[in-house]
C-alpha positions as CSV (number, residue, x, y, z in Angstrom):
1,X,-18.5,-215.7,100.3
2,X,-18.5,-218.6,98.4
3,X,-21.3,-219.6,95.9
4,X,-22.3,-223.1,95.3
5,X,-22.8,-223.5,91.3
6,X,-26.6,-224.0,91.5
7,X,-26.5,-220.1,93.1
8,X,-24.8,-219.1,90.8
9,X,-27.6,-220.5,88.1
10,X,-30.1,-219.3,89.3
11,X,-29.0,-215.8,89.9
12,X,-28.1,-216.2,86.3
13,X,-31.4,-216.8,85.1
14,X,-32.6,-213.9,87.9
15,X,-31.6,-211.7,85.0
16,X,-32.2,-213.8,82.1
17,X,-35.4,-213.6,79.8
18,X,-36.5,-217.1,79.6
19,X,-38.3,-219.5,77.5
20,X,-39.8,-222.4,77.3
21,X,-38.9,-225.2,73.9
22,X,-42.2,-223.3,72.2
23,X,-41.4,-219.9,73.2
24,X,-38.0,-220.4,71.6
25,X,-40.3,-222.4,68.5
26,X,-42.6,-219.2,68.5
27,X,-39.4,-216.6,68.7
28,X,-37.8,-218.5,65.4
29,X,-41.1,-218.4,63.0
30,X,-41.8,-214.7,64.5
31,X,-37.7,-213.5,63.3
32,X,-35.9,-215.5,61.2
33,X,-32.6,-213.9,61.9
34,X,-32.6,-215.1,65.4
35,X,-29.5,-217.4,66.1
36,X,-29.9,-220.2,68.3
37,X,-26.4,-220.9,70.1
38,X,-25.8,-224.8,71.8
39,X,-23.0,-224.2,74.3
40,X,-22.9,-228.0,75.1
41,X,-19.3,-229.5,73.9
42,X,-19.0,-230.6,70.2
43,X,-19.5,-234.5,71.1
44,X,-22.7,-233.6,73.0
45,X,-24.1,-231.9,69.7
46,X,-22.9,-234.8,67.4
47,X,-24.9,-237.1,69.3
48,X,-28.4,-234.8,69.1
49,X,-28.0,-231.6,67.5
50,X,-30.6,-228.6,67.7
51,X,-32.3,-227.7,64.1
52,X,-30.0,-224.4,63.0
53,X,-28.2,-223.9,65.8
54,X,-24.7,-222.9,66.0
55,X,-22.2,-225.3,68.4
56,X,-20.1,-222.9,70.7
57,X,-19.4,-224.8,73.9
58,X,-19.6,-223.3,77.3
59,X,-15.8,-222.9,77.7
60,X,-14.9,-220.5,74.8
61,X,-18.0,-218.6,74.4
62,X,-16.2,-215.9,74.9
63,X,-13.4,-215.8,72.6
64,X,-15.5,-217.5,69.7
65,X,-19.5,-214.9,70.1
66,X,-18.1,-211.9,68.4
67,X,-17.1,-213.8,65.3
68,X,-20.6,-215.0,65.0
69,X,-22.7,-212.6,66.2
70,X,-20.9,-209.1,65.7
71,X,-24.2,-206.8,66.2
72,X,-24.9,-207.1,69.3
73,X,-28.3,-206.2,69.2
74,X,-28.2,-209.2,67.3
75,X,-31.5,-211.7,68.8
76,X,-29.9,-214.8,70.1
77,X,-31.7,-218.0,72.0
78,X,-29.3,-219.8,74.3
79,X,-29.3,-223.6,75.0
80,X,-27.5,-226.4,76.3
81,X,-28.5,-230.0,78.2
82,X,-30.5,-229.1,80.8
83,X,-30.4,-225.3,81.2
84,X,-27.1,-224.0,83.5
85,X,-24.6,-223.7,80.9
86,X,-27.2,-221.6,78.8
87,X,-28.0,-219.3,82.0
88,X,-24.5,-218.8,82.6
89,X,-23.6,-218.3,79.3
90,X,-26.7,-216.0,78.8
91,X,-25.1,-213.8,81.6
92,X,-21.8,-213.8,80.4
93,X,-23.4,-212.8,76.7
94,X,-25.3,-209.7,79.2
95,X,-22.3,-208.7,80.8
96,X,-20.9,-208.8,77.1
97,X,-23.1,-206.1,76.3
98,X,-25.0,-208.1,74.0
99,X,-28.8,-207.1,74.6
100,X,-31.2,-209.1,72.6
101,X,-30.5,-212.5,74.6
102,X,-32.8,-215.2,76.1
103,X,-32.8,-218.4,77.3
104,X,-34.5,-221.6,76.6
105,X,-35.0,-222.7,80.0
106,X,-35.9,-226.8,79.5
107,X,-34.3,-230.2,79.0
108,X,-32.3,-230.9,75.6
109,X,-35.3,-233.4,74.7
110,X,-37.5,-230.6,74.8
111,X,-35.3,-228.2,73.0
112,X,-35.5,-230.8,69.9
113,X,-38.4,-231.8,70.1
114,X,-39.8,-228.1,70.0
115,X,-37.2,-226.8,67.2
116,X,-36.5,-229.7,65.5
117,X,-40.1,-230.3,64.3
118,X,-41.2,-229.6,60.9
């Protein structure tokens, strides 16, 4: 059966925790060592980065998580432009076996303007 990528999404986030821009705000002040991973590409990021987070586009998340984020208990927040690249990437970090990962499930704009407040 073929899936048409929006399926694919949303099973994704099926199994994802999600948040909202605050929730992921409320996450960071409640544990500081929670990593916040942008998996938009690198030009995406240079024109409006995310406060802290840690560029790792969608296409080599794989090869490039472990050298980050080695525990994988480790709490890490997921994010990209508008949220399918996070939910897919969320699922691929799950199927990883890494255990302590959500989602910020919202528009970029909301993402900064939650995160990247003072």
């Amino acid at each position: 059966m073929i899936k048409k990528p929006m399926e694919l999404i949303q099973e994704a986030k099926s199994g994802a925790f999600c948040l909202t821009a605050e929730g992921a705000r409320a996450q960071l002040r409640e544990d500081p060592a929670t990593l916040i991973i942008d998996v938009r590409e690198p030009e995406e990021v240079a024109a409006s980065a995310v406060a802290g987070a840690v560029n790792i586009p969608r296409g080599v998340l794989e090869m490039k998580v472990e050298q980050l984020v080695p525990a994988h208990d480790a709490p890490v927040l997921i994010c990209c432009a508008s949220g399918g690249r996070a939910a897919l990437s969320a699922k691929t970090l799950r199927d990883m076996g890494y255990t302590n990962v959500k989602l910020i499930d919202c528009t970029h704009q909301e993402i900064v303007a939650a995160i990247n407040k003072n």
